[in-house]
N, CA, C and O atoms as a DFTB+ gen file, in Angstrom:
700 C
 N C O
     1  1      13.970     -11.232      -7.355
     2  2      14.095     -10.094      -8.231
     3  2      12.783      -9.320      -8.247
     4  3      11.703      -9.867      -8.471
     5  1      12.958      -7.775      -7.952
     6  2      11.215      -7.430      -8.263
     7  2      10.937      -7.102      -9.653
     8  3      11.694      -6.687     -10.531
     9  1       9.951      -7.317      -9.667
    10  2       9.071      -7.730     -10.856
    11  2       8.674      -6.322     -11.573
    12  3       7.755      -5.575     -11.239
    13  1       9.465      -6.173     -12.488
    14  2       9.883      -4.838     -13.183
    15  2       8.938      -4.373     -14.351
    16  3       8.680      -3.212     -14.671
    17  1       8.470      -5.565     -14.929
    18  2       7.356      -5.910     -15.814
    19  2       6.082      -5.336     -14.887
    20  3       5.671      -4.178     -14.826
    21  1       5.627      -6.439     -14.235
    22  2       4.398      -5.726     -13.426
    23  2       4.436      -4.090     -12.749
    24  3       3.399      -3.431     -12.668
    25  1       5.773      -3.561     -12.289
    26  2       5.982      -2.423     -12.386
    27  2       5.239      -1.289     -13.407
    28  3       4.350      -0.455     -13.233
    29  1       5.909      -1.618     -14.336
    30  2       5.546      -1.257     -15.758
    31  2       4.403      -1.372     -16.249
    32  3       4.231      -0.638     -17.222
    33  1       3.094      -2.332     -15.820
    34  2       2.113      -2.364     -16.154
    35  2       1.329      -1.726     -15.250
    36  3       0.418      -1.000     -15.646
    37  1       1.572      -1.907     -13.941
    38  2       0.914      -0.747     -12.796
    39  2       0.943       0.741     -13.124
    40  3       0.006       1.523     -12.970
    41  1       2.143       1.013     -13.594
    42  2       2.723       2.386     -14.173
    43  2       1.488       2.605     -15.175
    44  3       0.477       3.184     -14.776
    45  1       1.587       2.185     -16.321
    46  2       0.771       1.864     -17.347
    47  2      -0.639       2.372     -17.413
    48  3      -1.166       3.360     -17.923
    49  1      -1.289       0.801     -16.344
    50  2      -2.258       1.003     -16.036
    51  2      -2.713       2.498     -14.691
    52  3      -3.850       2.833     -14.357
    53  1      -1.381       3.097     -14.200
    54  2      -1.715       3.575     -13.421
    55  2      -1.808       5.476     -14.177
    56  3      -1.618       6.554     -13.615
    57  1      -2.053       5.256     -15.131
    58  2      -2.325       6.310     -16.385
    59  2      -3.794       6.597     -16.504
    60  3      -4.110       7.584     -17.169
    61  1      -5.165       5.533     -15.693
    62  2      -6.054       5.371     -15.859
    63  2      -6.840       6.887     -15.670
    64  3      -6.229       7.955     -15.715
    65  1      -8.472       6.752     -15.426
    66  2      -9.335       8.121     -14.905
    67  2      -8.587       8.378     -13.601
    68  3      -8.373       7.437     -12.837
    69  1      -8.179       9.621     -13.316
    70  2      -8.123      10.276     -11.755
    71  2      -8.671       9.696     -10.900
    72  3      -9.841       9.383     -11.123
    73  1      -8.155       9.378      -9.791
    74  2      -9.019       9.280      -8.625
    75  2      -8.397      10.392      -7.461
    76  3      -7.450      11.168      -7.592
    77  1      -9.418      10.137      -6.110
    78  2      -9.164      10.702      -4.924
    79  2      -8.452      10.143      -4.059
    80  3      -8.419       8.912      -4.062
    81  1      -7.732      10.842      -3.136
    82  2      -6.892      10.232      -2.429
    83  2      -7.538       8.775      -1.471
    84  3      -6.948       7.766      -1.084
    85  1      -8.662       9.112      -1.353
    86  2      -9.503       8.088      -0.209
    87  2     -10.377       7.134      -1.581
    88  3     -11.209       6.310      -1.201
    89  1     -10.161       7.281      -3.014
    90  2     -10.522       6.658      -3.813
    91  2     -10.047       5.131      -3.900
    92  3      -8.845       5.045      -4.154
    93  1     -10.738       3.849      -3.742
    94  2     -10.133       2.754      -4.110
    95  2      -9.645       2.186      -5.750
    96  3     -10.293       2.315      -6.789
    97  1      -8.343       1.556      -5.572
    98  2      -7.523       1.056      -7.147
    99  2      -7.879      -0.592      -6.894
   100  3      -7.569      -1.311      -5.944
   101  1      -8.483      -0.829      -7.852
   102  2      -8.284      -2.426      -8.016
   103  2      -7.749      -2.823      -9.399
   104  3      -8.050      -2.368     -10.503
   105  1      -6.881      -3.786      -9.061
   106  2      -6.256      -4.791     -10.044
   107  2      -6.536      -6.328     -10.043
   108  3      -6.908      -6.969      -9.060
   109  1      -6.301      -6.822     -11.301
   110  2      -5.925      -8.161     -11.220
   111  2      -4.694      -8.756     -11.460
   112  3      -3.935      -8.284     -12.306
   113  1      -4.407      -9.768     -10.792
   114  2      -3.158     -10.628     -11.028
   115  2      -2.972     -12.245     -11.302
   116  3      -4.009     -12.908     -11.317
   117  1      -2.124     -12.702     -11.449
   118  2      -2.264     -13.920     -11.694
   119  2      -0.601     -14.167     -10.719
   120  3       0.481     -13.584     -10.644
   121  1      -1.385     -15.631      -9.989
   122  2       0.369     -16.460      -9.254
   123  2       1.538     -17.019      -9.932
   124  3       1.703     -18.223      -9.735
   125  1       2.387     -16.431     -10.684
   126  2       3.108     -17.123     -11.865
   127  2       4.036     -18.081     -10.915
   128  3       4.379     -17.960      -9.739
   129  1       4.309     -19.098     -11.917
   130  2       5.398     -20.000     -11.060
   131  2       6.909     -19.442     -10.458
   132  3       7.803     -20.211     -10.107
   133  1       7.014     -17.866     -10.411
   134  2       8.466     -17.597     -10.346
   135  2       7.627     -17.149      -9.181
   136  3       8.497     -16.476      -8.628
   137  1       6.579     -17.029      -8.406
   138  2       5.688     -16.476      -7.875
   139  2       5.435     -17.310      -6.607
   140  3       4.888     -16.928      -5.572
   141  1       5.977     -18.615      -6.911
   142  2       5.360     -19.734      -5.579
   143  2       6.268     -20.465      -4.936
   144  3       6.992     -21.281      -5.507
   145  1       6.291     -20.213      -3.667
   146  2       7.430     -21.316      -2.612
   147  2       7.407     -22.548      -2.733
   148  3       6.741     -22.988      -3.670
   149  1       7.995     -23.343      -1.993
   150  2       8.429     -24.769      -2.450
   151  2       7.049     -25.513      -1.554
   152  3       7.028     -26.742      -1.619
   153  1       5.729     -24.730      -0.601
   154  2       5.171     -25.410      -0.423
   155  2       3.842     -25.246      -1.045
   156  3       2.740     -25.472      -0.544
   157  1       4.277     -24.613      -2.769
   158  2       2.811     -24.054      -3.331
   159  2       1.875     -23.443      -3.394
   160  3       0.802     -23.575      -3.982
   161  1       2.430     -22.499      -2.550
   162  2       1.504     -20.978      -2.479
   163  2       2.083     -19.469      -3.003
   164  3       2.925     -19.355      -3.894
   165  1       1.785     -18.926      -2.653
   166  2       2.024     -17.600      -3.523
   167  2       2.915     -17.088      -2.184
   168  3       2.480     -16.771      -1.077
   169  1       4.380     -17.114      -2.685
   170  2       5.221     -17.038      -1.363
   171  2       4.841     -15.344      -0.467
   172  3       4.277     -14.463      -1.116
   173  1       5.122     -15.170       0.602
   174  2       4.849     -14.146       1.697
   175  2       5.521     -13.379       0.858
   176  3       4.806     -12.624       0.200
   177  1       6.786     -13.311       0.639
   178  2       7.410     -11.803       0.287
   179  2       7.011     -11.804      -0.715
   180  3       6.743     -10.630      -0.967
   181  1       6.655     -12.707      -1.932
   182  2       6.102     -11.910      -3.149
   183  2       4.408     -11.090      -2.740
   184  3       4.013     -10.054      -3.277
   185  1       3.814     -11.707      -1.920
   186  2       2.787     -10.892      -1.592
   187  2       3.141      -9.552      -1.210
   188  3       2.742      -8.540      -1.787
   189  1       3.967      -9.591      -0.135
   190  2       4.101      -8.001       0.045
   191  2       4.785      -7.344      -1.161
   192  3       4.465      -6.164      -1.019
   193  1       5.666      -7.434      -2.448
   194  2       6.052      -7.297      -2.564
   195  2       5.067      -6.782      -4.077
   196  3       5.442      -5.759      -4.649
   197  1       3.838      -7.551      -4.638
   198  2       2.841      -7.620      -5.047
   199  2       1.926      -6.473      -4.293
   200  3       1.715      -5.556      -5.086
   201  1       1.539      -6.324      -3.473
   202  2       1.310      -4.879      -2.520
   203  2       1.519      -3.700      -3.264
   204  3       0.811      -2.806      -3.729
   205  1       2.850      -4.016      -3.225
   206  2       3.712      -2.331      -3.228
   207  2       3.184      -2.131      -5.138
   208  3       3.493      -1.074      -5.687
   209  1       2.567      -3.006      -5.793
   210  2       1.903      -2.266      -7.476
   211  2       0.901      -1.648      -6.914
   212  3       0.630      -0.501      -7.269
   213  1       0.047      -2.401      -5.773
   214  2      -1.513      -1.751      -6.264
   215  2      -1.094      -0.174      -5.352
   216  3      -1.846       0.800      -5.389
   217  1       0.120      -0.188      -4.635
   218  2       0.448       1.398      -3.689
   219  2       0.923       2.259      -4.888
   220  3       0.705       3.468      -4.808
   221  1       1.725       1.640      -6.300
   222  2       1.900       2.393      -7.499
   223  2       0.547       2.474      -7.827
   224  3       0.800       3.644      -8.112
   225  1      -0.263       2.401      -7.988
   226  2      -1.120       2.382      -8.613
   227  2      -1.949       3.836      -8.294
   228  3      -2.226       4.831      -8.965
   229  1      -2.128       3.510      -7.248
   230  2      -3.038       4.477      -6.156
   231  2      -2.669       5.604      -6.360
   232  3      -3.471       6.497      -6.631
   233  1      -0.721       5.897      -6.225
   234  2      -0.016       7.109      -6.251
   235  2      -0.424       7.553      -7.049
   236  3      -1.148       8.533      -6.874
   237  1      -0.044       6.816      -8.976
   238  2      -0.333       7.319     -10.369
   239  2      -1.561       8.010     -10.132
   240  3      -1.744       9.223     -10.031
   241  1      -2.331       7.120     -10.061
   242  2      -4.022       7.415     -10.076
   243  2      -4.470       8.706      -9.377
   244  3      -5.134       9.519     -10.020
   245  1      -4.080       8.986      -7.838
   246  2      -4.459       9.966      -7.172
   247  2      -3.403      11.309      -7.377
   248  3      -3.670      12.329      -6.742
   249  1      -2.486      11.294      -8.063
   250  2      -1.748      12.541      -8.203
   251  2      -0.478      12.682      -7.064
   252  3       0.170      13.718      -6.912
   253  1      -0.262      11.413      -6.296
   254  2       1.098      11.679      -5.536
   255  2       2.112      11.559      -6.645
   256  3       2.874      12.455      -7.008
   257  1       2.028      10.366      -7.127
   258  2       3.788      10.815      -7.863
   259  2       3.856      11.885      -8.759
   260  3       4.656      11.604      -9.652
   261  1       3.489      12.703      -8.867
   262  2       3.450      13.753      -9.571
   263  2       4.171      14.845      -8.185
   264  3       5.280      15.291      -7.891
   265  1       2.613      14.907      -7.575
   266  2       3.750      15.716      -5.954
   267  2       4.853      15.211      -5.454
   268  3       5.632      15.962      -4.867
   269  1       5.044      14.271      -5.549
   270  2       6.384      13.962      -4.934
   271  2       7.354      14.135      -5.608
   272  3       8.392      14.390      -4.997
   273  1       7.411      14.056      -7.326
   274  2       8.241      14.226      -8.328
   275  2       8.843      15.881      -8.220
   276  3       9.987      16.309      -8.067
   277  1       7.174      16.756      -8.413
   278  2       7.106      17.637      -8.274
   279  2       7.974      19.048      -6.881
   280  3       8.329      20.224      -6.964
   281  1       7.960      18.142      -5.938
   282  2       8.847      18.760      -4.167
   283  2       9.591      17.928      -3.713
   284  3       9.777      17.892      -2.496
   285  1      10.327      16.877      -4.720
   286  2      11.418      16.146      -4.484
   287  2      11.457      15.072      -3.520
   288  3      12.467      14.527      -3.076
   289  1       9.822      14.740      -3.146
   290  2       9.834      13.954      -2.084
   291  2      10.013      12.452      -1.986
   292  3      10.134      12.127      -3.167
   293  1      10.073      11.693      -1.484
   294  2       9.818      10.201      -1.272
   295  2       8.909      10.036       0.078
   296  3       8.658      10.699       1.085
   297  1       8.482       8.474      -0.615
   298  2       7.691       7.768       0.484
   299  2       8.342       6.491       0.889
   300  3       9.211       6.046       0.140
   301  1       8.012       5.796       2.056
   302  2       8.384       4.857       2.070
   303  2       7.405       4.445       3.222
   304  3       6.605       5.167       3.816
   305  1       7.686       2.973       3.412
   306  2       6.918       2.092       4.113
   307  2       7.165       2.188       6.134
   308  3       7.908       1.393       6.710
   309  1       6.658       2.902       6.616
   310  2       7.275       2.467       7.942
   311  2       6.605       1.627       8.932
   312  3       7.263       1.609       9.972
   313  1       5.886       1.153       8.974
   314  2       5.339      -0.026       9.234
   315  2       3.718      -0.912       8.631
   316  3       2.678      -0.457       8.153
   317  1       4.117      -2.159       8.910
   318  2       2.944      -2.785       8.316
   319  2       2.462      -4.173       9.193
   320  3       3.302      -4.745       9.887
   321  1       1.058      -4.677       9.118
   322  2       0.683      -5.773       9.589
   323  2       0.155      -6.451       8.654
   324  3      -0.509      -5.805       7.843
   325  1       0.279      -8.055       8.442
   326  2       0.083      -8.742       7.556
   327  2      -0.877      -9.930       7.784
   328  3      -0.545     -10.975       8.344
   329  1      -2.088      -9.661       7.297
   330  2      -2.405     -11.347       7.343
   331  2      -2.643     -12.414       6.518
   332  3      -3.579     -12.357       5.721
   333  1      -2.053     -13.222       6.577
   334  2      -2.686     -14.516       5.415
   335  2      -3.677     -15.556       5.933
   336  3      -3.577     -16.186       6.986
   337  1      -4.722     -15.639       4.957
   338  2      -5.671     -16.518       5.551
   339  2      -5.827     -17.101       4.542
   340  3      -5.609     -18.168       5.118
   341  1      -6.087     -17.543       3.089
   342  2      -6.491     -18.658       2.032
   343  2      -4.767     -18.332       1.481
   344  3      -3.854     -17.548       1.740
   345  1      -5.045     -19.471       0.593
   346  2      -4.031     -19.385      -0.197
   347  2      -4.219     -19.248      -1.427
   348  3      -5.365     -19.503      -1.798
   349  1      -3.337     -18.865      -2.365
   350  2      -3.219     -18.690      -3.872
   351  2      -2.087     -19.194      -4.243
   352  3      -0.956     -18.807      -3.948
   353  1      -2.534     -20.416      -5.160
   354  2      -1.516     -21.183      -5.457
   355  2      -1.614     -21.181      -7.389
   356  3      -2.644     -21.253      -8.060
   357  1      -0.242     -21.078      -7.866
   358  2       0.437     -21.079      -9.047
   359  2      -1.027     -21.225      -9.877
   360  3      -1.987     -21.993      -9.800
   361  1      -0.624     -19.929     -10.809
   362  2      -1.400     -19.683     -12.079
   363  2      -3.268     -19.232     -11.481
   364  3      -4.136     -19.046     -12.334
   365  1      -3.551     -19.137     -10.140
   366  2      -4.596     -18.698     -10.061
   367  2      -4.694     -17.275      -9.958
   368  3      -3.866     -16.571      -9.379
   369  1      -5.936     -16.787     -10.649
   370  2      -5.947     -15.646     -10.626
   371  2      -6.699     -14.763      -9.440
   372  3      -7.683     -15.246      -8.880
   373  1      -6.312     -13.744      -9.159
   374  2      -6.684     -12.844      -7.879
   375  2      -7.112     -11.182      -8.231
   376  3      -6.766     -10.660      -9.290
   377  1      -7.679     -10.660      -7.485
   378  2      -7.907      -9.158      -7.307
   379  2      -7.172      -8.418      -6.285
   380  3      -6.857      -8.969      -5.230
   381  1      -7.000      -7.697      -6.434
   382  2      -5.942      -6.403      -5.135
   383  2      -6.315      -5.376      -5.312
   384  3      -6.183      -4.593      -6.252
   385  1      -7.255      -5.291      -3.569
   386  2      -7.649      -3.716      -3.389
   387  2      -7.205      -3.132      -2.994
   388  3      -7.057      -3.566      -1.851
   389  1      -6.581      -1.895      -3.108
   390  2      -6.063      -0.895      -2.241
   391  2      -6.412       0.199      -1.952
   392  3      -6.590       1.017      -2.854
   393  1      -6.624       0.566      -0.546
   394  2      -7.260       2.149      -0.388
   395  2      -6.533       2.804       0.476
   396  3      -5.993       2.204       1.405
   397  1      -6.411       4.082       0.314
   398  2      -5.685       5.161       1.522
   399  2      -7.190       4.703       3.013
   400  3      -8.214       4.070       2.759
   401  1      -6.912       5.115       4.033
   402  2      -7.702       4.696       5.052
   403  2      -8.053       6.168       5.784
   404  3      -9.134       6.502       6.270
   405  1      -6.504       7.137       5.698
   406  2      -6.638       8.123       6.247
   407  2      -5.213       8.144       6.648
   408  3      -4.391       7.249       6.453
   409  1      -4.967       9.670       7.433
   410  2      -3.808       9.912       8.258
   411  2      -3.627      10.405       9.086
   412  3      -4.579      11.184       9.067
   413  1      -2.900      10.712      10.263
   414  2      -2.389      11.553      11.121
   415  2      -1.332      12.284      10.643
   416  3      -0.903      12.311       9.490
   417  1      -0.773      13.135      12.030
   418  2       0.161      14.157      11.613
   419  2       1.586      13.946      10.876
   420  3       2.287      14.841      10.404
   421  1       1.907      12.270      10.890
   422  2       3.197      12.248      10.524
   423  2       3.113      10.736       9.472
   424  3       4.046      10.371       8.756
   425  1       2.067      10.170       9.572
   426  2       1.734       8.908       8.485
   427  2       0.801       8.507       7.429
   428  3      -0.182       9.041       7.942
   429  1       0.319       7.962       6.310
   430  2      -0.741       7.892       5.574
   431  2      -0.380       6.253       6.139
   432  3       0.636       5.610       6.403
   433  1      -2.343       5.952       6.142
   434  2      -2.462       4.671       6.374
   435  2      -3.131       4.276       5.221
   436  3      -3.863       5.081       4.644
   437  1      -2.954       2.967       4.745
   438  2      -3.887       1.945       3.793
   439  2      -3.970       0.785       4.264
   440  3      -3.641       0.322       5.356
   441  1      -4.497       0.283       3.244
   442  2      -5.266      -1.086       3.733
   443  2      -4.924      -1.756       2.292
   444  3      -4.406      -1.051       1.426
   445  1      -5.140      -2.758       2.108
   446  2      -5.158      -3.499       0.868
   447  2      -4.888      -5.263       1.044
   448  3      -4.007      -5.887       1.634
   449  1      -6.132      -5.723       0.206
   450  2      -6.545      -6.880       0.312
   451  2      -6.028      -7.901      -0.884
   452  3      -5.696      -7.328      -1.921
   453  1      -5.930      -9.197      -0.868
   454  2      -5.788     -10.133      -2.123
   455  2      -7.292     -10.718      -2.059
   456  3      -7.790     -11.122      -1.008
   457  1      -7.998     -10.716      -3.380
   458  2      -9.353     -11.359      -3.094
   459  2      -9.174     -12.168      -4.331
   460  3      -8.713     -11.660      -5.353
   461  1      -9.643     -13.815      -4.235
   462  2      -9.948     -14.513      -4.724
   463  2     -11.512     -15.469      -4.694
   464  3     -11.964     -16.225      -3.834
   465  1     -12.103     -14.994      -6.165
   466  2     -13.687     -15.260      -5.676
   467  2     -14.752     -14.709      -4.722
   468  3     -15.875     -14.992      -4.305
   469  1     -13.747     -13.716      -4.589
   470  2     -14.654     -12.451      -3.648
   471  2     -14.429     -12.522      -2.432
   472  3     -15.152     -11.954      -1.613
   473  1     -13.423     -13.206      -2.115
   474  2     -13.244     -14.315      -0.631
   475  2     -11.652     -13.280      -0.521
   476  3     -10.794     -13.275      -1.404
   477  1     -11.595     -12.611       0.557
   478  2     -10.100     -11.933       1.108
   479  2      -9.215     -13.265       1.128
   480  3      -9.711     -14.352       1.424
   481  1      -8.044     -13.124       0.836
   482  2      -6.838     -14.029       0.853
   483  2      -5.761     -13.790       1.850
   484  3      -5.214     -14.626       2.569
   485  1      -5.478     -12.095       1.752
   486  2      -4.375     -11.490       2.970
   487  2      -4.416     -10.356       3.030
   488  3      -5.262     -10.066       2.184
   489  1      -4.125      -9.601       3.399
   490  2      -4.754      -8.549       4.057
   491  2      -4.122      -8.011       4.408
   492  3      -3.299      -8.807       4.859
   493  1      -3.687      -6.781       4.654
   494  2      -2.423      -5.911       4.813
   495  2      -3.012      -4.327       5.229
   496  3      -4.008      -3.760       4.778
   497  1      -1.958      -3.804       6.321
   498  2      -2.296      -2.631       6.698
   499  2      -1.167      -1.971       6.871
   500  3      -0.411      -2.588       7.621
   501  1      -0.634      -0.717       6.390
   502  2       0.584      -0.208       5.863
   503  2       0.653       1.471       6.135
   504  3      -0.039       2.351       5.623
   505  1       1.466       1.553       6.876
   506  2       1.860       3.135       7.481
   507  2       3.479       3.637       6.772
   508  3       4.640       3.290       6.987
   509  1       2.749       4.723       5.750
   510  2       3.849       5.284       5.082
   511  2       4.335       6.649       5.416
   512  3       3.447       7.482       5.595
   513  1       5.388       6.986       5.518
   514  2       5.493       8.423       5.610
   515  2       6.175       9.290       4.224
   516  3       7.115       9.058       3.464
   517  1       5.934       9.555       4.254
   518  2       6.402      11.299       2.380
   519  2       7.681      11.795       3.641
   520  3       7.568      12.111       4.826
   521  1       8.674      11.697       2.877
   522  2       9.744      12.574       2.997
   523  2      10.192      13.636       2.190
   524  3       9.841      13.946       1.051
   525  1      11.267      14.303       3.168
   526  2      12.207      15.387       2.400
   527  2      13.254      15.583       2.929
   528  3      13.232      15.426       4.150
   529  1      14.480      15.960       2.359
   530  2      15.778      16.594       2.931
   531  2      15.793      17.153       4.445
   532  3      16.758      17.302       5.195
   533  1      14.037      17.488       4.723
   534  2      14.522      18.084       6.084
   535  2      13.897      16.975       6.866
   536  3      13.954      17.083       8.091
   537  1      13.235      15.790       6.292
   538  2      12.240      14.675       7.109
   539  2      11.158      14.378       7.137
   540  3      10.634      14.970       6.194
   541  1      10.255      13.661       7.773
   542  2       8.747      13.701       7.518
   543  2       8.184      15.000       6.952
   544  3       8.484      16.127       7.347
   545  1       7.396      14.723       6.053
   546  2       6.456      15.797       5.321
   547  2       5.302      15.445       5.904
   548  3       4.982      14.303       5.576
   549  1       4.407      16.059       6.773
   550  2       2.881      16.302       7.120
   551  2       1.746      15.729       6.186
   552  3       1.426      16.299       5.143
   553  1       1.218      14.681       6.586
   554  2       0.347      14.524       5.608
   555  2      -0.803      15.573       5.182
   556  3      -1.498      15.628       4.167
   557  1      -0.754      16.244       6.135
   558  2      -2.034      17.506       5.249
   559  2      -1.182      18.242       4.625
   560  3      -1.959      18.612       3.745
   561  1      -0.284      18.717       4.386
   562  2       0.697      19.311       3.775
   563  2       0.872      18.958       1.982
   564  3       0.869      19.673       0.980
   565  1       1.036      17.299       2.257
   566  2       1.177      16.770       1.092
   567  2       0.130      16.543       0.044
   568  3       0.207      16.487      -1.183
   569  1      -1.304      16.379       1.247
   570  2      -3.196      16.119       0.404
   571  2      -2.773      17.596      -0.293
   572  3      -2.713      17.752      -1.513
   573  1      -2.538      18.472       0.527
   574  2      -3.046      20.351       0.140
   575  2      -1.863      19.638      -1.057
   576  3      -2.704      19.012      -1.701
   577  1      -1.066      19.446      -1.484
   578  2      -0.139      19.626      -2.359
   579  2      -0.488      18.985      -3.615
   580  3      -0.072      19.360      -4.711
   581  1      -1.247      18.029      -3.420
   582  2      -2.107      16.859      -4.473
   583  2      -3.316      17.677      -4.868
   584  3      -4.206      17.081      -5.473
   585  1      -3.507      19.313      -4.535
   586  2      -5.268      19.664      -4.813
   587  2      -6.235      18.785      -4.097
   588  3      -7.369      18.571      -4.527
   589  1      -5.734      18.254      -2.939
   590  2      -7.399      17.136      -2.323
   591  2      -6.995      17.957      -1.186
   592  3      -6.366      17.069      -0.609
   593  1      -6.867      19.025      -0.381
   594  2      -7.406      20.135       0.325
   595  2      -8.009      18.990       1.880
   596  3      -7.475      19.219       2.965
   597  1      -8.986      17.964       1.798
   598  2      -9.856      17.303       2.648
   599  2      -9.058      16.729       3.794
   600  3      -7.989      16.130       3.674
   601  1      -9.746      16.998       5.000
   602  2      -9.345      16.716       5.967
   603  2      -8.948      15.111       5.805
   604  3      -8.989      14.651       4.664
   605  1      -8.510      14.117       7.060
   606  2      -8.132      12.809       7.211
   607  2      -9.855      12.552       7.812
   608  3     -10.192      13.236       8.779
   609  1     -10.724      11.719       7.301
   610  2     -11.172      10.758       8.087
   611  2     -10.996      10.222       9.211
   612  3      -9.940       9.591       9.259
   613  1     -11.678      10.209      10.269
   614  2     -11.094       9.286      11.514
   615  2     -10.826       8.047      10.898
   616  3     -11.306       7.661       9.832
   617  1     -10.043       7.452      11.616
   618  2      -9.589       5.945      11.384
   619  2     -10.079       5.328      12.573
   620  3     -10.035       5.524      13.788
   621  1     -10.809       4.092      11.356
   622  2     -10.795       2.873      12.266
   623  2     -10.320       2.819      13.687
   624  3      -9.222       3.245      14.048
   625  1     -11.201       2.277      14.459
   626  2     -10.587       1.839      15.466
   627  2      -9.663       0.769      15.714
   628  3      -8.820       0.818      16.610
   629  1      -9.846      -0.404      14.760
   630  2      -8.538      -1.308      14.740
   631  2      -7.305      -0.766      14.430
   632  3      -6.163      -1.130      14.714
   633  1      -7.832       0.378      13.659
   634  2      -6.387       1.238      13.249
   635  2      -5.821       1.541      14.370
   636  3      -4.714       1.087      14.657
   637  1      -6.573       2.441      15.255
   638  2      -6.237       2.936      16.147
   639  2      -5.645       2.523      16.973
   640  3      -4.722       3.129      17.517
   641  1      -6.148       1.058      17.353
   642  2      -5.676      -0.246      18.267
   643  2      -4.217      -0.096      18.053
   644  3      -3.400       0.184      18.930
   645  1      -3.906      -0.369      16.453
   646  2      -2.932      -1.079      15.847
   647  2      -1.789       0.257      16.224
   648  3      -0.712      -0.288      16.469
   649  1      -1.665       1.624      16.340
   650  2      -1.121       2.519      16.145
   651  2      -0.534       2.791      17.887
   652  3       0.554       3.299      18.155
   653  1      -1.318       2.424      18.674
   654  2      -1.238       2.309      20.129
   655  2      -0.789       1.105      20.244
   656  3       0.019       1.331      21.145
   657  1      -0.669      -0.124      20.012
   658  2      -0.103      -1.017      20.297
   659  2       1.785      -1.139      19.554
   660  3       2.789      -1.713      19.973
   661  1       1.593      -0.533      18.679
   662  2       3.174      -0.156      18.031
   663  2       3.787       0.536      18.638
   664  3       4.981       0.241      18.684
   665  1       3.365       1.735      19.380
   666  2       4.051       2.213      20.091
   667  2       4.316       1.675      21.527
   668  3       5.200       2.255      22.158
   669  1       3.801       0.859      22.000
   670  2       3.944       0.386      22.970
   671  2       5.362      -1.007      22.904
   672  3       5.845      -1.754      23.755
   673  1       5.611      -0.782      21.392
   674  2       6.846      -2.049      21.305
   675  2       8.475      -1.144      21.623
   676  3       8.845       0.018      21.461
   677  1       8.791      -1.764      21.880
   678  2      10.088      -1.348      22.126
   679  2      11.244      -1.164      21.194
   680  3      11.735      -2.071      20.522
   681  1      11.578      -0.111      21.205
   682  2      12.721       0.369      19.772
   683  2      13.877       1.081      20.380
   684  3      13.563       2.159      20.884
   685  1      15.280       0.719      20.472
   686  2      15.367      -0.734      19.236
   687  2      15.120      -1.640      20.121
   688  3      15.342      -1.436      21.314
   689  1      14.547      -2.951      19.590
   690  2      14.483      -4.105      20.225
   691  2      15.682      -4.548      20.471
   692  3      16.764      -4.214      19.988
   693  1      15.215      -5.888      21.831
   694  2      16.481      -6.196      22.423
   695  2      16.284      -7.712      22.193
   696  3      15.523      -8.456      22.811
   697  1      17.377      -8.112      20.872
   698  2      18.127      -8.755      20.367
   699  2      18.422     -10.071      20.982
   700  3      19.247     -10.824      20.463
C-alpha cells in the first residue's frame, strides 16, 4: 500500500522556504516494520517507493507542482538506476537527499541518496519527463514556467555514460 501518511507529511513539510530547481531537499525517515522484508531490511520497493516523497518534496519546494497544476501537466518516472549498498533495517533512522542534477531536451535528471550516519545506503538516479495532452513538455520550457529561466548544467559524466548506455538497450525487449 503506498504510504499516504508520509505523503501527507512530505506535502506538509513540502510547504517549507522556496528553493531552486538545482536546490537540494533533505528529509528524515525512519524503517517502520510495515517497511521490512522477511530478510530484515528495508525492502527494495519500499525504497523506491520512499524516493518518490523526497521527488514530492523537491516539486512542493521548487514550484513544479504549482506549474504543473497550473498547465495541466504531469510527470512521471521514465527511467531509473538503483543501487543498494548498506542496509537499513526496522526502526532505524535515515536521511534522503534529493537533487535535480540537470536536463536535456526531453528529461529532468536527479539523483537521490538514503544516508545513514553520513554513510550512503542506496542511491538512485531517475529520468523524468513533464507531460501534456500533446506529450513530452521540454524541460526548458517547464524551468521558464517555474520563473528559474537558468540554463541545464552539464551533467555528469556518469550521467552521461548512463544516458548512452540506455539507449543502446533494446526496446521492446525480447522476452
Amino acid at each position: 500500500m503506498y504510504p499516504v501518511i508520509r505523503m501527507g507529511k512530505a506535502l506538509l513539510v513540502g510547504r517549507g522556504a522556496p528553493l531552486g530547481i538545482l536546490d537540494p531537499v533533505v528529509s528524515t525517515h525512519i524503517a517502520w516494520p510495515w517497511d521490512i522484508d522477511p530478510w530484515k531490511d528495508l525492502n527494495n520497493g519500499r525504497i523506491l517507493t520512499l524516493f518518490d516523497l523526497g521527488r514530492i518534496q523537491l516539486a512542493s519546494r521548487s514550484g513544479l507542482n504549482r506549474t504543473l497544476l497550473a498547465n495541466r501537466w504531469g510527470i512521471v518516472v521514465a527511467g531509473n538506476t538503483t543501487r543498494y549498498r548498506k542496509r537499513i533495517t526496522m526502526l532505524q533512522r535515515f536521511e534522503m537527499r534529493t537533487r535535480c542534477i540537470g536536463w536535456d531536451q526531453r528529461f529532468v535528471y536527479m539523483e537521490q541518496g538514503m544516508y545513514r550516519d553520513g554513510e550512503c545506503c542506496n542511491h538512485i538516479l531517475i529520468r523524468a519527463a513533464v507531460t501534456s495532452k500533446a506529450g513530452i513538455v521540454p524541460p526548458d520550457t517547464v524551468v521558464a514556467a517555474m520563473g528559474q529561466a537558468a540554463p541545464s548544467p552539464e551533467l555528469p559524466a556518469w550521467v552521461q555514460h548512463w544516458i548512452a548506455a540506455d539507449h543502446e538497450r533494446p526496446w521492446p525487449p525480447a522476452l
